[in-house]
N, C-alpha and C positions, 0 to 999 in steps of 0.2 A: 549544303550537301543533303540528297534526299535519303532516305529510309530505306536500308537494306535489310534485306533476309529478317524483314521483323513483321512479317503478316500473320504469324501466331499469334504475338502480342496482341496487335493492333484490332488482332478479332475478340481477346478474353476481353478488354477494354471494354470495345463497342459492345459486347454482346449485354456485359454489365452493366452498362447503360440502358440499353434498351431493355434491360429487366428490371430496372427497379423498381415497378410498379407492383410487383409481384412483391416483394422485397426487399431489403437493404443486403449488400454484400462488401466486403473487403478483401481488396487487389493490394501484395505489396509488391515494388517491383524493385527488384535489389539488383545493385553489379558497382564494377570499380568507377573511380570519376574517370567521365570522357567516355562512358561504355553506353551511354545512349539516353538515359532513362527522363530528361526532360525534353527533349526531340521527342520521344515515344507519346508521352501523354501530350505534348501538344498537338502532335497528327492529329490522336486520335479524338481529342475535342475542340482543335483549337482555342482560338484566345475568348472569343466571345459570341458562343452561337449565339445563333437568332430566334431557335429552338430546340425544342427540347429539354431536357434539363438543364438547369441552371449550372452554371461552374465557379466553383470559390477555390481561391490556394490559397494556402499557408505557408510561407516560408522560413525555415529555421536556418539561423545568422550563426556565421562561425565564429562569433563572439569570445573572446577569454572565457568567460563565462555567461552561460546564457539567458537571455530577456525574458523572466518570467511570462507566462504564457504570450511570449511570440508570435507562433503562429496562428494559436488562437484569433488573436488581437485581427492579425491580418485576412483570415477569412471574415470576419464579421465586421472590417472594415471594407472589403470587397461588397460583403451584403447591403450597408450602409452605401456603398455606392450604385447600386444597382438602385434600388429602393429613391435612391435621387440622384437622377441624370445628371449629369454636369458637376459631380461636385468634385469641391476643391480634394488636393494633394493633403494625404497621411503626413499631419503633423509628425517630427521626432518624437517619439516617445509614447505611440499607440496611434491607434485607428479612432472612428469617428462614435466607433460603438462600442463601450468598455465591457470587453471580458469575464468581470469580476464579480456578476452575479448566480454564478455556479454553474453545477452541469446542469441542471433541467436547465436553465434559461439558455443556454447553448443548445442543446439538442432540440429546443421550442423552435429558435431562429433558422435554426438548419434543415431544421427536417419540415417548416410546415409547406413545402413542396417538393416536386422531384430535384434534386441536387446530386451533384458529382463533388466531393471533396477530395481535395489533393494535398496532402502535405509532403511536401517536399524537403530534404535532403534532412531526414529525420534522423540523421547520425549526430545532429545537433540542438537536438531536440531537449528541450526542459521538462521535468520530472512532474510539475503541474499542468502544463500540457498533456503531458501521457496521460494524467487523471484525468481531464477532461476528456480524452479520445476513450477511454477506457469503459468511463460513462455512456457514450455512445455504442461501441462497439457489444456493449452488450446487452444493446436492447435496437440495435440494428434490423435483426429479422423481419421487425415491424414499423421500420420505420421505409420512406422513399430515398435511400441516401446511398450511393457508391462511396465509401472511402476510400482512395488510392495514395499509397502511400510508399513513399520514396526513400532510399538509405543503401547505402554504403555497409553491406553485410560483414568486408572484411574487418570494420571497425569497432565493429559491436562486442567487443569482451564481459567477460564477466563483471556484476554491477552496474552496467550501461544502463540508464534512467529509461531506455526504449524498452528494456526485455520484458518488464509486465506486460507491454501492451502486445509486444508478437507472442507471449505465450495466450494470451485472451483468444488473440487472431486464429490462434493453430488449433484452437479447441472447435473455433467455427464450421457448419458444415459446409454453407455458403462462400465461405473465404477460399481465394485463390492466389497461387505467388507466380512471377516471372522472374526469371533469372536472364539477365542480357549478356547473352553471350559473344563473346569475341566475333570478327567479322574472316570471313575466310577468305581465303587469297582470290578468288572470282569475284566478291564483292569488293573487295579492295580493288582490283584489276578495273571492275566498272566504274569506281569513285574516281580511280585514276586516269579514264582512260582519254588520251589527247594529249594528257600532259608529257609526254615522253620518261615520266619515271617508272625505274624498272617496279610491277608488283610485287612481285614476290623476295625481292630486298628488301621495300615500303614494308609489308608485311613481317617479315623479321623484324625490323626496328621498331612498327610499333602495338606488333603482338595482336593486330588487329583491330588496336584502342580506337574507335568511329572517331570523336574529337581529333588526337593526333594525323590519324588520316587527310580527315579534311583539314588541317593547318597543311600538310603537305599539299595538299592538292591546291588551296587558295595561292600557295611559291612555287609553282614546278619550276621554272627558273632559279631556284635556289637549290644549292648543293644541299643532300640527303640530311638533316639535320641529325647531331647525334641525342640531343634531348627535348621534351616539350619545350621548354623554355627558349630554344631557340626556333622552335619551329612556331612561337608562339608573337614571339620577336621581330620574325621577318615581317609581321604584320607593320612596323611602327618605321621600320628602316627610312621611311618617306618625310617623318615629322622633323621637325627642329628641336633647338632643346627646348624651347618655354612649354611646345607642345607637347612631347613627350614627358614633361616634369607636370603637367595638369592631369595628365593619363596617368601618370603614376599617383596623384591625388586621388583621381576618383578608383583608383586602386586599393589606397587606403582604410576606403568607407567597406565594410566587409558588407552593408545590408543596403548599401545602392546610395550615391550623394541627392540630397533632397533637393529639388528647384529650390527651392528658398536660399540654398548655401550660395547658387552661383555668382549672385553679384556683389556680396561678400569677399568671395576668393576670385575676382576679378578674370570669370570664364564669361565670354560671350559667345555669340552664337556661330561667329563664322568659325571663333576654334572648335566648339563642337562638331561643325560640319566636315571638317577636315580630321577629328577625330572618330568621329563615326563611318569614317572615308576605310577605316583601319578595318572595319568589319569584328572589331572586338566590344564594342559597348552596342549597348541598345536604349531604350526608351521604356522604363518599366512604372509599374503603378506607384514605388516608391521614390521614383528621380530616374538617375542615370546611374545603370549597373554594366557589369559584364555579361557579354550572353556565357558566360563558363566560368566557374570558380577556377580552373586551371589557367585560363587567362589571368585571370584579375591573379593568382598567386603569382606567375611568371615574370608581369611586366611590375609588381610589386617588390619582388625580388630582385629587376635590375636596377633599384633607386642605390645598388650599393651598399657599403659600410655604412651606417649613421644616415642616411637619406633619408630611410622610412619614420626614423624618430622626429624629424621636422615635420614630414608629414603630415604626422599624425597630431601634432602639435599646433600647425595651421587648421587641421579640420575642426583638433579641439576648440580652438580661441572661436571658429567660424560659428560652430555649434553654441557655444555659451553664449555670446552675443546674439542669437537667434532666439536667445532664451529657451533652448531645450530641456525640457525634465527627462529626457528618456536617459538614466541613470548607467543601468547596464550600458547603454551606447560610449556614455562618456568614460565611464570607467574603462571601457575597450581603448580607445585613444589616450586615455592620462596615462593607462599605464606602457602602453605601445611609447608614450614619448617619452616615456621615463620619469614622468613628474610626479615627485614622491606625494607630492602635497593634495595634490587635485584626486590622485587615484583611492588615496585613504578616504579624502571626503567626499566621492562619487559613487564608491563601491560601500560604507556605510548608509547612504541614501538608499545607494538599491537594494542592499539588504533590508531594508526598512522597510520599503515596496512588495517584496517578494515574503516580507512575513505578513505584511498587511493583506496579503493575496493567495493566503497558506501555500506557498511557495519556498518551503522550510530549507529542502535542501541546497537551494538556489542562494538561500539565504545566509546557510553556513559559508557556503563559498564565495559568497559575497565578504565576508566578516573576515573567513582569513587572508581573502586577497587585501583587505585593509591593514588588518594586522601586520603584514609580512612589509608594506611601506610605511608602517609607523618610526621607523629608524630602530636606532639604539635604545635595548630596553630600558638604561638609567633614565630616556624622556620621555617626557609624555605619560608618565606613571597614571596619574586620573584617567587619562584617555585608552590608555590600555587597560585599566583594570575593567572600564566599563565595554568595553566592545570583548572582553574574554568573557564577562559577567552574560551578556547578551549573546556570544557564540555558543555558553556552554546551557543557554536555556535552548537554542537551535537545535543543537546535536543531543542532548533529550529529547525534544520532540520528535527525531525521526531515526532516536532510537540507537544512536551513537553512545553507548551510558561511559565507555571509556576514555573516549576522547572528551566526553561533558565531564568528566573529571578532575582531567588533566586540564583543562580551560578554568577549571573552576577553580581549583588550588594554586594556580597560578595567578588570579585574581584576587583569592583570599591572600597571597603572601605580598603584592603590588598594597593591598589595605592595608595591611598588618604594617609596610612599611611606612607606608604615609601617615600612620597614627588614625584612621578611620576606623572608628568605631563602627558606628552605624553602619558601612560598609562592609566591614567583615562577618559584622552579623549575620548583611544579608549573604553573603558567601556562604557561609556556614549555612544558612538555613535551606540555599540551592543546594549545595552539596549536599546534604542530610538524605533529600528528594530522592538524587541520582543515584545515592548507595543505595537506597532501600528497593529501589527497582534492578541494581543489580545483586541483588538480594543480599544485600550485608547490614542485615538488622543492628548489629551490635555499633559498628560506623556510622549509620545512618542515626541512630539514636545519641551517639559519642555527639557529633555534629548539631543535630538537634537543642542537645541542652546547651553547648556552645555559645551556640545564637540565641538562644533563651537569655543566659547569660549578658552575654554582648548587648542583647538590644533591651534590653533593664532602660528605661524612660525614653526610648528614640521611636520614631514612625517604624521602624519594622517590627517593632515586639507583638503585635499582634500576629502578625504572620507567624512569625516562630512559634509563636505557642499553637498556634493553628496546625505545626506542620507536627509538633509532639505529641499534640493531642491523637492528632490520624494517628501515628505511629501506634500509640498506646492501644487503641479502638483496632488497629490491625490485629493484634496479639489479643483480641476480645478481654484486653482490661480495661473492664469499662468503668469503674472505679477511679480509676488513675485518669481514662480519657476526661472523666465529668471533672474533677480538682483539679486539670488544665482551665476546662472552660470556665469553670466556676472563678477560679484565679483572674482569668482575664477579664469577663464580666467587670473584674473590681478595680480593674489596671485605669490608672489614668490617660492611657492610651488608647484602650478598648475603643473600636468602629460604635459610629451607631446604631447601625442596622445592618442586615445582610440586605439591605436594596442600596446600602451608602459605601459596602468596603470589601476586596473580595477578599480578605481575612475573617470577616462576618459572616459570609457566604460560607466559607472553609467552616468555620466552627458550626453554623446552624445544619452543613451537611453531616460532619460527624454524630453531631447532635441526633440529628434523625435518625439516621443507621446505628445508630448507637440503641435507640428507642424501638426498633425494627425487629432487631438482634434479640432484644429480651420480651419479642412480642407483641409489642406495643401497636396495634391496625394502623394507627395515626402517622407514624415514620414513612408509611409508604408516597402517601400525599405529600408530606413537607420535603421530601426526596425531591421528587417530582419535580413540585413548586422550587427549589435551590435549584436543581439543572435549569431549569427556565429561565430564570435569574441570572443563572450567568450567562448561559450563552446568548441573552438579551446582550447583555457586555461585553459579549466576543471573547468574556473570558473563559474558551473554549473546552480546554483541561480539565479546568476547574468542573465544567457543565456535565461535560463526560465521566470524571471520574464519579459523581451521582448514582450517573446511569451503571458505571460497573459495579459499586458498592450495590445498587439496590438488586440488580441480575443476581451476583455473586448472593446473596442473602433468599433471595425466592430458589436459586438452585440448591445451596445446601440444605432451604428449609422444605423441599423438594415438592414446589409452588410450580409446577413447570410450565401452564398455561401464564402464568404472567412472569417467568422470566424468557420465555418466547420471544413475548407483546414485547417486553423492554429494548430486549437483543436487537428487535428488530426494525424498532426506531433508532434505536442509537447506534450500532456498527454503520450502517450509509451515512451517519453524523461524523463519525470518526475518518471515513471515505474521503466526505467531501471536505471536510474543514482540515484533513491533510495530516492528522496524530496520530501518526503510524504507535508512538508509544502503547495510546488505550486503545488501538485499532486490534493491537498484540494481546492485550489484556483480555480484551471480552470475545474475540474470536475464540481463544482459549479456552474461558466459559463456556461457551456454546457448542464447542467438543465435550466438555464434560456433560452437559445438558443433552447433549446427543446421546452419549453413552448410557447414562440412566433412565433413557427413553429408550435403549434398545435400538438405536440408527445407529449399529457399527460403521458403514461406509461412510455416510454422513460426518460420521466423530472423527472417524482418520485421517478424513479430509481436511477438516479445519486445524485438527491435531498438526498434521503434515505441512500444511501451507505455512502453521507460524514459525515450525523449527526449520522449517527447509531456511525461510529466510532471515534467520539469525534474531531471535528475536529475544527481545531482553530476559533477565534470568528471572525475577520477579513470573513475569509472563508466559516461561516455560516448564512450571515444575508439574500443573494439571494437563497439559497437553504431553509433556511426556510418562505421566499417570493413565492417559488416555490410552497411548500407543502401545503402553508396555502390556493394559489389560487387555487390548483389541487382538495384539498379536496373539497374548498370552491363551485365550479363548477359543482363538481359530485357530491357528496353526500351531501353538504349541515349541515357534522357534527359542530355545530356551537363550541363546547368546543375544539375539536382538530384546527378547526381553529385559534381560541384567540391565543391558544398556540403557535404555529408559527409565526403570524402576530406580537404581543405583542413581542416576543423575537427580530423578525427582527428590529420593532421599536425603542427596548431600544438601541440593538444596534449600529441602523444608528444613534443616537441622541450622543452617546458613541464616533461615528466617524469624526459626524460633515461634515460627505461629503454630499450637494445635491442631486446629483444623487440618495444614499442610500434614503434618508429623503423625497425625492419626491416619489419613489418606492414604504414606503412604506404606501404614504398617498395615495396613488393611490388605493394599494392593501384594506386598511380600509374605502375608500370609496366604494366602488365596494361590499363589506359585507355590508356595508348601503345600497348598493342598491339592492341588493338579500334579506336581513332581516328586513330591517325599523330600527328607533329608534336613539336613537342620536349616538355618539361618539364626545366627547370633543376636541380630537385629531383634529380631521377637523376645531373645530376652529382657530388652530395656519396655517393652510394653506396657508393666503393671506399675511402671512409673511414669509412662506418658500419659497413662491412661487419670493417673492419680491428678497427676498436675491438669489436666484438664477437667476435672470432674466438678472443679470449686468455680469454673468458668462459665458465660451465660451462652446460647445458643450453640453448645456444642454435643446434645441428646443425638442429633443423626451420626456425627463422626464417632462419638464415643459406642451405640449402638454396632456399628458397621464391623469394627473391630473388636470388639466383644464376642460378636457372631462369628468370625470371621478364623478367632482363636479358641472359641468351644469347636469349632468343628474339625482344626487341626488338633482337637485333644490337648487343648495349652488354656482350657478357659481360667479365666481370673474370677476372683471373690465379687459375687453382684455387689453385695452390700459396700463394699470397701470400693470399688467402682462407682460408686453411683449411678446403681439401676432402676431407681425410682425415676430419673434425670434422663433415660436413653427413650430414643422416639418407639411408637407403640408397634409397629412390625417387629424391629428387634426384638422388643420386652416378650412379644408373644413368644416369638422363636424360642428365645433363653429357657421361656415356659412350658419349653413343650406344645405348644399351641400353634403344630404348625401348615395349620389348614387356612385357623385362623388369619397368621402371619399373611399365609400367601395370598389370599384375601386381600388382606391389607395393600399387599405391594401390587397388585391387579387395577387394585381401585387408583390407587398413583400415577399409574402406567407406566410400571418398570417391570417387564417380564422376564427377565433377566433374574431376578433377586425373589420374584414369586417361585418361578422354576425350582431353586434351589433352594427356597425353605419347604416345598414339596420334597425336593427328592432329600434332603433329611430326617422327615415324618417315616411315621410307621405307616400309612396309609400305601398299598402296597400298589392299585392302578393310578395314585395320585404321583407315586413316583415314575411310575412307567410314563405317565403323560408328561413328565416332568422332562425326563430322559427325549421322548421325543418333540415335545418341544424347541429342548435345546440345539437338534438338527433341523429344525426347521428354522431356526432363526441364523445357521449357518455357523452353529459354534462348534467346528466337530472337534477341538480337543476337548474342550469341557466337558461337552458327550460323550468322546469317548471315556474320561474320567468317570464319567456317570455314570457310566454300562460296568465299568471295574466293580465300583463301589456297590454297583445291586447283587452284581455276583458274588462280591465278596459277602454281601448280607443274606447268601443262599435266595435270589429271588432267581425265579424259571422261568421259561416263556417271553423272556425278552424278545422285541420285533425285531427282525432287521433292520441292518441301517439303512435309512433310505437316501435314494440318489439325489443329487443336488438340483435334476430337472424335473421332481418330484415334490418339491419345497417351494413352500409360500414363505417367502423372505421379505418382510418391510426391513427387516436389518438391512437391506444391500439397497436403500433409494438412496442417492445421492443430494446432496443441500438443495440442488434447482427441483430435482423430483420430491422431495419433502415440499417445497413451496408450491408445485403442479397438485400433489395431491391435498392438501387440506384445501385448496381450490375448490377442488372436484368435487371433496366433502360437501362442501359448501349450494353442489347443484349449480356449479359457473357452466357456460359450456364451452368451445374451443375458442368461436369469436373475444368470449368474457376474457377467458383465462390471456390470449393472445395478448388485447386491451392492456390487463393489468399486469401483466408481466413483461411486457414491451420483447414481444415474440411474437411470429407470425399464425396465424391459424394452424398451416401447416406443422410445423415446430410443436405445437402446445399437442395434435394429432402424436407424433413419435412421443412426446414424453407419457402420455396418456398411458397410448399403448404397448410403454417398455414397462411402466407402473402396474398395471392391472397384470402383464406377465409375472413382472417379480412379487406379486404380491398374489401369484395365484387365482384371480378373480376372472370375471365373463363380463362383468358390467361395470360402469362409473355407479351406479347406485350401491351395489355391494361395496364398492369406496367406502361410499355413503354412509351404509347402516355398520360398517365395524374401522370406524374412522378411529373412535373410542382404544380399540382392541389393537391398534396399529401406533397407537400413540402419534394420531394427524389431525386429531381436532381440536 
């Protein structure tokens, strides 16, 4: 059937194409199965021009559960075949060219000429995939690459592993979508027409679905069908049984049966001839498939009661004798035939694949699809305790803390029964992990000494004490963390090195951050040097959480050019190697590092993105610190405030860390001081304040709220505080020194905290500047707080407010425009800035020129010379 009423389509397409030269752009084209959308892009590039750009698809398999980067595998086994003519058929179980050197080396291969990519039927798309498209997609502008991408929009619900990548898509300016819309009764009438079927009956029945259509149109000699499946059917009416029972084989294979299977499963050619006679399969890069997933579902469906489980049965035994590793695949057919045995040890394989390929989520599902054929929990007790042990380190990783709970304690009780020791240690010591990031210090520590306990002379005792020590070093006793290490040091178990054990690793990171914390220059290096370490080992987590201990330590110690630098090697580490956990963590950070730099947009954004997507409670309590003071500042909404503030405080209290518990009596003073009235909360102060004062690197938090409760008239005893201990901005404020102060906070570059030890001061144009500062930065409830507070100090002459199109605002750049402007600082020019932020020339022009507007300016040099002043250099 040819291509009706679809030349709008078929022009955004082509036109996409013929632009890529200019740039990269992304087409998705969405609608029901059978509504058109692989018809569509074949028009419009066919299978394999002769020029012009190149074309790769990807296909994503309707798998139980789906094959770690898929369609990945299969565009760059496309590429691979391009690159060498003639070559053989896609082994089961990837392409010729492995996927699994990251996104750069993906976007290297794809983009180093003009290309058209296709991923098709993306409503089955895996969650590593989407990372790697995502990678792409947002550094498209400058690359030569159409992305066109395929999917079933009505299937896409909430959680769907696709939605990161269409919200990327939608922020694009260059991105464009199609919707395939239903065929109207004239185009129906012409697809029908000779055949003597009435249209517009045709059209009732099948709502205009293109696919359905043309199955009616291929039988007009057939009575009106009343469903696909028969009208899918009428195709086969011709074959025998042996034939039709081979058609419903290659039915079976959801991602196409490989030439290799056939003389296995006893298909020759004159039956395919006569099965292709059917006009339902075709000849594809992977074997022989259907040209429609509604086919293959149909004639799949008339194998009957129990038919499809032999099936699948026969393809499996064909597959294993072929020697297939493509895991996922087998796992589809073991468990389709109901083999409890083969599916548990197929779908633990691929889980094993899909973690070795940070494929995490893929990988849980993998684990419980095993789990759930492991039988009866009285068997198999070792074998389940270990694949719960190993689900509930998955579901941490991408940040499941309550389901890695429940996996975990039900492994811990599987040891417990079995009389393992060493085993429940290490339960206990997993567990300890997952409480502490869902912020339940008191459990996570209960747990910890457990396994201290438990693993008293076994291989895991290093570990446990590795996981007591972090804990202790979290709560800045670092007293208690050193008589961990110092204890293991002497253990007869004790690693040799941190280059031989990654419990050694564990203990020399605390070790450093520990040394950091109290000052020490030297902790910064052996930080470093232990991430390197580990992620030489792949042991990932471990590598990253370095980098968040070392960020988190430069932020609080308000280091902010090197916790930048940190942030911003390590978050695209956490990207690409798939740990949404620390991915939550140090985004987090770098909201608060925003904030203390005076980037409110910037801060809210990263603030927003981590709670939008449910992100662990450990990793939520500074981003909602973030949001509550961002709101608190600008708009003054007192209910969204609570909300945040109230959350972060339950749970720093949950944590038991000072640092948090100072943070966030800081941030509920500071709503006392913009709104009036009491809070309770601030009574417990001069006891948080106490219990931290004997603590080491806590001078800025203890300073913060000190100031924070002199200026709501609630200040506490210096001495009895420890105000020898608070960092020297405060110390001045407290002193009255607050010119000096704000000096101090200038030189930092927090203009935000200078502001307001100005309008404190007696300095009577220091405060005025102060005042209008703070509407330049876009803070107008603060402001207006400020204008009360001069009046109520009898000052006159205050300016008008001024308008907001009036204002030079670096508060309002957004994370891309913070990254355009320190560029700029820098003297890049559009080509540079394009190059190194993989945007077009064009692109890097709008961001330029939205920068220099929000920020008041005429020139990229005056960038330049008050980069300082903007907190961008």
């Amino acid at each position: 059937m040819g291509l009706f009423e679809r030349e709008p389509e078929l022009a955004t397409l082509r036109d996409g194409a013929r632009r890529i030269e200019e740039g990269g752009r992304v087409v998705t084209v969405t609608g029901d199965a059978g509504a058109g959308k692989t018809s569509l892009i074949r028009a419009a590039f066919g299978s394999a021009p002769a020029s012009g750009p190149r074309l790769l698809r990807g296909l994503c398999d309707p798998l139980t559960t789906p094959r770690p980067l898929g369609p990945i595998a299969d565009a760059l086994g496309e590429l691979d075949a391009i690159s060498r003519p003639g070559g053989s058929n896609v082994a089961p179980g990837g392409g010729a060219t492995s996927p699994l050197d990251g996104e750069g080396a993906f976007v290297a291969a794809v983009a180093d000429r003009a290309t058209v990519l296709v991923i098709e039927d993306a409503q089955w798309i895996d969650a590593a995939s989407v990372e790697m498209l995502r990678y792409l997609v947002r550094r498209i502008d400058a690359l030569p690459v159409l992305l066109i991408v395929s999917y079933r929009d009505t299937v896409i619900g909430v959680g769907h592993p696709l939605l990161p990548l269409l919200g990327d898509v939608a922020r694009l300016e260059t991105a464009s979508s199609i919707t395939m819309q239903p065929l109207s009764v004239a185009s129906v009438a012409a697809v029908l027409a000779g055949t003597g079927v009435d249209p517009g009956r045709a059209h009732e029945l099948t709502g205009g679905n293109p696919f359905y259509v043309g199955e009616i149109a291929r039988h007009p000699d057939q009575r009106l069908p009343s469903t696909i499946r028969d009208a899918v059917l009428a195709s086969t009416t011709a074959l025998d049984g042996d034939d039709l029972e081979t058609l419903q084989l290659i039915a079976s294979a959801p991602d196409a049966l490989d030439d290799r299977l056939l003389p296995g499963l006893g298909i020759g050619l004159p039956q395919l001839r006569r099965l292709e006679a059917t006009g339902l399969i075709v000849r594809a890069r992977r074997g022989i498939a259907f040209r429609h997933e509604l086919a293959r579902l149909a004639v799949l469906d008339s194998a009957g009661p129990g038919g499809a489980s032999l099936l699948h049965r026969r393809l499996l035994t064909a597959l294993e004798a072929l020697g297939s590793n493509d895991y996922a695949v087998l796992t589809h057919h073991a468990e389709a035939a109901g083999d409890d045995a083969r599916t548990r040890r197929y779908a633990a394989l691929a889980a094993d694949v899909a973690t070795r390929t940070g494929s995490h989520s893929e990988a849980v599902a993998f684990l419980e699809l095993a789990l759930a054929h492991l039988g009866d929990e009285r068997t198999h007790r070792r074998e389940r305790a270990e694949m719960l042990e190993l689900l509930s380190t998955e579901q941490y990783m991408v940040s499941r803390l309550p389901e890695s709970i429940a996996s975990i304690d039900a492994a811990l009780r599987l040891r417990e029964q079995l009389g393992d020791r060493e085993g429940a240690a290490a339960a206990h010591d997993r567990r300890a992990v997952v409480e502490y990031y869902s912020a339940r210090r008191a459990a996570a520590e209960h747990h910890a000494e457990l396994a201290v306990a438990a693993s008293d002379g076994t291989p895991n005792g290093p570990s446990a004490r590795a996981t007591l020590a972090y804990l202790a070093y979290r709560r800045h006793d670092l007293a208690a963390a050193r008589a961990i290490l110092l204890e293991a040091e002497h253990d007869d178990d004790a690693p040799a090195g941190p280059h031989d054990d990654p419990a050694a690793i564990r203990f020399a990171i605390t070790e450093a951050a520990a040394a950091l914390v109290e000052g020490e220059p030297s902790g910064r290096p052996r930080l470093l040097l232990r991430a390197a370490q580990a992620l030489d080992r792949s042991l990932d987590e471990v590598g990253t959480t370095a980098f968040s201990n070392l960020a988190a330590i430069d932020i609080e110690s308000r280091r902010f050019r090197e916790a930048e630098a940190v942030l911003a090697r390590s978050i695209p580490l956490t990207v690409e190697r798939d740990i949404p956990i620390c991915y939550q963590w140090q985004t987090g950070m770098r909201a608060r590092l925003h904030l203390l730099r005076g980037h409110w947009a910037a801060s809210a954004e990263d603030a927003s993105n981590i709670l939008d997507e449910g992100s662990a409670p450990l990793a939520s309590v500074w981003p909602n610190l973030v949001l509550g003071l961002v709101e608190l500042r600008t708009s003054g909404d007192d209910a969204t405030v609570s909300e945040h503030l109230d959350t972060a405080w339950e749970l720093a209290l949950e944590l038991g860390e000072s640092l948090m518990i100072l943070g966030a009596l800081a941030a509920i003073a500071e709503r006392r001081w913009m709104s009036g009235g009491a809070d309770a909360r601030l009574d417990e102060a001069p006891a948080h304040l106490g219990a931290a004062a004997s603590l080491p690197g806590m001078q800025w938090a203890i300073g913060e709220l000190m100031v924070w409760l002199a200026r709501v008239g609630r200040a506490v005893d210096a001495d009895a505080s420890g105000l020898a201990r608070i960092a020297e901005p405060h110390r001045l404020e407290l002193a009255g020194r607050h010119a000096e102060a704000a000096a101090a906070w200038f030189a930092l570059g927090s203009p935000f905290e200078a502001s307001l030890a100005e309008l404190h001061g007696t300095d009577r144009e220091a405060a005025i500047g102060a005042l209008i500062r703070l509407e330049e930065m876009g803070l107008d409830a603060s402001a207006a707080r400020a204008r009360t507070l001069l009046a109520d100090r009898g000052i006159e002459g205050l300016p008008a407010q001024r308008r907001a199109s009036t204002r030079s605002n670096p508060s309002g750049l957004t994370n891309r425009q913070l990254d355009v402007a320190r560029l700029v600082a820098k003297g890049l020019t559009n080509a540079e800035l394009a190059t190194s932020l993989y945007i077009s020339p064009k692109t890097a022009d709008h961001h330029v020129s939205a920068i220099l507007a929000k920020l008041g300016l005429s020139s990229r040099r005056e960038i330049a010379r008050r980069a300082a002043e903007f907190g961008i250099d």
